[in-house]
C-alpha positions in Angstrom: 31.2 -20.8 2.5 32.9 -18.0 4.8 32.9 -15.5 1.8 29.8 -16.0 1.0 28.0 -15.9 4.6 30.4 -13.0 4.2 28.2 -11.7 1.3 25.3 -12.0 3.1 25.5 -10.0 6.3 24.7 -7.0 4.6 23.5 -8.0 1.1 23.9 -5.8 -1.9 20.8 -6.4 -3.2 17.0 -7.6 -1.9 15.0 -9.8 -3.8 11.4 -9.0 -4.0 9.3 -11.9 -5.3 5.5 -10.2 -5.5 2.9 -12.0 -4.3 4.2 -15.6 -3.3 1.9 -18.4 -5.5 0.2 -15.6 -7.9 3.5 -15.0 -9.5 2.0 -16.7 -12.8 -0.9 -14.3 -12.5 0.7 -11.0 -11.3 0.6 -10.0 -15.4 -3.4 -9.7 -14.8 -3.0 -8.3 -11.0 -0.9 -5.4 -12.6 -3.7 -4.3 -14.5 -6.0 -3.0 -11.7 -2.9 -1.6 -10.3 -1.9 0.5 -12.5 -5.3 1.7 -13.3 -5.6 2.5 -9.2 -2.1 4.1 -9.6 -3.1 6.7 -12.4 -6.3 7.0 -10.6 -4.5 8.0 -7.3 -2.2 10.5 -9.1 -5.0 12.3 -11.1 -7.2 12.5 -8.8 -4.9 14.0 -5.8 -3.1 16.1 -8.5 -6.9 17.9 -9.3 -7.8 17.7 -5.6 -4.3 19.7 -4.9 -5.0 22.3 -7.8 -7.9 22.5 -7.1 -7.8 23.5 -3.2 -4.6 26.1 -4.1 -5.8 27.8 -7.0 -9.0 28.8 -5.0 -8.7 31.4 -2.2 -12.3 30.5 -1.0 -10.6 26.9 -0.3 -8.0 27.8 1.6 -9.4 27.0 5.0 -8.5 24.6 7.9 -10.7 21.7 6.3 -9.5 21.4 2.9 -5.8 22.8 4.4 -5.8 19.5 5.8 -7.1 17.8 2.9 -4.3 19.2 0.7 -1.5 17.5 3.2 -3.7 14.2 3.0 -3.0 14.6 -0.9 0.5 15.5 -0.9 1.1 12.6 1.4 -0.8 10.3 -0.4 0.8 11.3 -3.8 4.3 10.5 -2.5 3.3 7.6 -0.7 1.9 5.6 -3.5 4.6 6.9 -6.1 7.1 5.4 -3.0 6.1 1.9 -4.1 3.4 1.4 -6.7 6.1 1.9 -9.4 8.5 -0.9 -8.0 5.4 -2.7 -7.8 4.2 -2.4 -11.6 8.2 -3.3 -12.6 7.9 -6.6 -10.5 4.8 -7.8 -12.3 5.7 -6.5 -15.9 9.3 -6.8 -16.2 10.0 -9.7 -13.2 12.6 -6.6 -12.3 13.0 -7.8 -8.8 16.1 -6.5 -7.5 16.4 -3.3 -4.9 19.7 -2.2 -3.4 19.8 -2.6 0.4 19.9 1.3 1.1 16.8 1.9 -1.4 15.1 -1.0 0.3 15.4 0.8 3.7 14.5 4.4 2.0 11.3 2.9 0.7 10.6 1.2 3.9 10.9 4.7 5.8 8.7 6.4 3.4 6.0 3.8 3.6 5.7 3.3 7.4 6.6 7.5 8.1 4.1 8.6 5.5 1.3 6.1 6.8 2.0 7.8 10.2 1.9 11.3 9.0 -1.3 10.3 7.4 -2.9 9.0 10.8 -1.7 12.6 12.3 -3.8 14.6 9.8 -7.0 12.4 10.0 -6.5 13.2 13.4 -6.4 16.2 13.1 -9.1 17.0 10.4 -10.9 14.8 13.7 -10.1 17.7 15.5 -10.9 20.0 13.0 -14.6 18.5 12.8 -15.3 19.0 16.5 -14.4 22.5 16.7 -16.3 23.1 14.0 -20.0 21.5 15.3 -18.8 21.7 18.9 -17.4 25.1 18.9 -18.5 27.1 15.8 -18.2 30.4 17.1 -14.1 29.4 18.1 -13.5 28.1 14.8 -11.1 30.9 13.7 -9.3 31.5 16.4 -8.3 27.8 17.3 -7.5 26.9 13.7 -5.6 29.4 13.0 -3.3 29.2 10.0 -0.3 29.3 12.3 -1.6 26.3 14.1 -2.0 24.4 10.8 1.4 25.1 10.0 2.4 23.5 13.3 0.2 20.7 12.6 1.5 19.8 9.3 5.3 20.4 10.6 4.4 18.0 13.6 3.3 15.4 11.5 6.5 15.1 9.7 8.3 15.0 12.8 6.1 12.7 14.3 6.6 10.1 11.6 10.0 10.5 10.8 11.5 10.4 14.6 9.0 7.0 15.5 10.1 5.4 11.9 14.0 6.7 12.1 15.2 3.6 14.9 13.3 1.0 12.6 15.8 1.9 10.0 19.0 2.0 12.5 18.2 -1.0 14.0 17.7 -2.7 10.6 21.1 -1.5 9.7 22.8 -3.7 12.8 20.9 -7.2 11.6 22.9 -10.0 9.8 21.5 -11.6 6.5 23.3 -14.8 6.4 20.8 -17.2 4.8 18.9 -15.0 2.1 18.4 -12.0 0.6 14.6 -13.0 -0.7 11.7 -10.9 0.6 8.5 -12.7 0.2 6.3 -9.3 -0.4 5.6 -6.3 -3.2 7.9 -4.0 -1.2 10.1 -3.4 1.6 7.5 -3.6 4.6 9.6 -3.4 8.1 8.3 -6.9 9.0 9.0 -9.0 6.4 13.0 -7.6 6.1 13.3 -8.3 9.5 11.9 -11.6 9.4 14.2 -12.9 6.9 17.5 -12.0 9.3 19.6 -14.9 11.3 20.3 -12.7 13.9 18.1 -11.8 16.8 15.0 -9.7 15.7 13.8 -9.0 19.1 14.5 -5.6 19.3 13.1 -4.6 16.1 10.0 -6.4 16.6 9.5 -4.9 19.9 10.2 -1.4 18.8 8.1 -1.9 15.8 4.9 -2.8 18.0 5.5 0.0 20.2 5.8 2.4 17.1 2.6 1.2 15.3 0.3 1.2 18.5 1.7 4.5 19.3 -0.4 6.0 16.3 -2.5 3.6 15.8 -4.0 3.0 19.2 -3.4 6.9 20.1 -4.7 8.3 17.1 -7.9 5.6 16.7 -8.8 6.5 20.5 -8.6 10.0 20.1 -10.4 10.0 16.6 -13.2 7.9 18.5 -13.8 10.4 21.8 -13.6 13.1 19.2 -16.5 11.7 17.2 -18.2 10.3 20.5 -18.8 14.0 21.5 -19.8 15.4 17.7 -22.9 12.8 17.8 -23.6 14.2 21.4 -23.4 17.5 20.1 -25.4 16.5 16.5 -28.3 14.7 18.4 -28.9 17.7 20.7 -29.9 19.6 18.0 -33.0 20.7 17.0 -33.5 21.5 13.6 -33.2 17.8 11.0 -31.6 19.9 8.7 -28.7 21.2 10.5 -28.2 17.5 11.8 -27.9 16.5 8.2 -25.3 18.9 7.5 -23.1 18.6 10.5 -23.4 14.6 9.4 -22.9 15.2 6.1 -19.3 17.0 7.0 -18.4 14.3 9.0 -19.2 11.5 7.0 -16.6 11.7 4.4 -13.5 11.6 6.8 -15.4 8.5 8.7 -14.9 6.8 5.3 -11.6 7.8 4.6 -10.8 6.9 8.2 -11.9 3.3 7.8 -10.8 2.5 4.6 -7.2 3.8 5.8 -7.3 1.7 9.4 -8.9 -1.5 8.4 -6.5 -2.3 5.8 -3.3 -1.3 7.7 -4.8 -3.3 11.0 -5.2 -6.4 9.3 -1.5 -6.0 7.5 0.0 -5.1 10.9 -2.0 -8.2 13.0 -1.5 -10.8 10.5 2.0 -9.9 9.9 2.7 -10.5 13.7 -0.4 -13.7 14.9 -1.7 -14.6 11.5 0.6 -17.4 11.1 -2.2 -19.5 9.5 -3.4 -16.7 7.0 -2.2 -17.6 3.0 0.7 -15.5 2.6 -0.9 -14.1 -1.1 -3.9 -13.5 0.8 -1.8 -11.2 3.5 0.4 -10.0 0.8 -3.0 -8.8 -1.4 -4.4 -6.9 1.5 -1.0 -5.1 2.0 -1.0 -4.2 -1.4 -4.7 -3.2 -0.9 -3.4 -1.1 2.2 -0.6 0.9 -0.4 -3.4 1.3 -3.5 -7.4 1.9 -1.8 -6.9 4.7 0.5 -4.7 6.6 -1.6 -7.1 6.3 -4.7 -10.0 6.5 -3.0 -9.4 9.7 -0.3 -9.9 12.5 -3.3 -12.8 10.7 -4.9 -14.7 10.3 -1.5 -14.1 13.7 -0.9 -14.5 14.8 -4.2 -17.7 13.6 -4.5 -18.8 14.3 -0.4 -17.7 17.8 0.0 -20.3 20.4 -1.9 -17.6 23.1 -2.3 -14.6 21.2 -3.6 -17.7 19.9 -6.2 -18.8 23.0 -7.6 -14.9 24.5 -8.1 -14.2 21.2 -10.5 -17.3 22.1 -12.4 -15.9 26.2 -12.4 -12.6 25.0 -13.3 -13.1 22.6 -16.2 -16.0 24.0 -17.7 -14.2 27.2 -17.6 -11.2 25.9 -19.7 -13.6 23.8 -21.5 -15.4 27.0 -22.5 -11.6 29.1 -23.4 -10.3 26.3 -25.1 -13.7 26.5 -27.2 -13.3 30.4 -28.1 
């Protein structure tokens, strides 16, 4: 019994069961997945080409929008694989290192994500606030600094969550009752004391998220100001036009990872498939859904698909 508490402080191996009492359905659940999954990749794949191949597009705005891509492209390919292998081939197992590497990713790239959307925030206020300004705020220098401070940002807050992971014992399972390696549910399944990592993990998560949503909020508090104070309809359309795109984006990233993040922590009486299905919902919408809203919001990024395709369209004709 020794040898195999033993065993158990640091387990070889996870266990990741899916989504606890669908397990008999997840064959059927994989199918929206995976059409999400090739979804997210296409469409951030043409969204990437896209901005880089065009000179016209390489500007703060869409700058930003390629990061949101890149990040988004990485972060679903993190765990939407591991995902599809649970559900089609019941392959459950992940070491205990690859476990904590996916964890990272997850948490560090949702972080980095809240950073640009701050950012592009920012980006939309000095644009209708301070138009004139524009180019010399955003300068490509700054953007640089931007990007390079969102990686920093994530990586540093999300770094102790894996350390302090590292120290806890495993004595009475290995089973994770989830999709993937969120920090929450491999700390809750440790016999030694968690306190620590649920603290840190709090202060972590409402570091970005209550920082970021606040700022993201006075920032858009003073574009309606500005928007309502001027005269002409039409320029109020378009500076609300601009704007409304990275609103959606910004809620359908935040509501999901709220509700993932609260129920985790005080929703003892929510169905764990129901919690489970919106985290999954929080790893698959946003991703698949950020180059389509954008896609079909922003005018410019619109009229360089059409170029694009119906130019090869039109070679591949000749």
């Amino acid at each position: 019994m020794l040898e195999l508490n033993k065993s158990f402080m640091r387990p070889e191996n996870f266990i990741l069961v899916g989504i606890p009492g669908l397990e008999d359905k997840q064959i059927w659940i994989s199918i929206p997945v995976c059409i999400m999954y090739l979804i997210t990749v296409f469409g951030n794949i043409v969204m990437l080409y896209v901005i880089l191949s065009e000179e016209s597009l390489h500007k703060p705005m869409y700058l930003f929008l390629s990061m949101l891509s890149i990040i988004d492209l990485v972060a679903s390919s993190t765990t939407t694989p591991k995902i599809l292998w649970i559900f089609w081939f019941n392959s459950s197992k992940i070491i205990f290192d690859a476990c904590l590497t996916q964890m990272f990713f997850i948490h560090a790239l949702s972080m980095m994500e809240s950073t640009v959307l701050l950012a592009m925030a920012f980006d939309r206020y000095v644009a209708i606030c301070h138009p004139l300004r524009y180019n010399s705020i955003l300068t490509n220098k700054r953007i640089v600094t931007i990007g390079v401070l969102a990686i920093l940002r994530g990586s540093f807050l999300m770094t102790p969550c894996v350390l302090l992971i590292k120290r806890l014992s495993y004595c009475r399972t290995n089973v994770i009752y989830h999709t993937y390696c969120e920090h929450m549910a491999v700390v809750k399944i440790a016999c030694s004391d968690t306190t620590i990592n649920q603290v840190y993990g709090l202060i972590a998560a409402l570091l970005v998220i209550a920082v970021d949503s606040v700022c993201v909020t006075l920032s858009y508090t003073v574009i309606v100001r500005a928007v309502m104070r001027l005269s002409s309809n039409e320029a109020r359309h378009k500076a609300a036009s601009t704007c409304g795109s990275h609103i959606c984006v910004i809620l359908i990233s935040y509501v999901p990872a709220l509700f993932s993040f609260f129920s985790h922590r005080f929703g003892h009486n929510i169905s764990p498939s129901v919690h489970i299905t919106f985290a999954n919902l929080y790893i698959l919408i946003p991703p698949m859904c950020n180059p389509i809203i954008y896609g079909v919001k922003t005018k410019e990024i619109q009229e360089k698909i059409i170029v694009i395709f119906y130019f090869k369209q039109e070679k591949s004709i000749r």
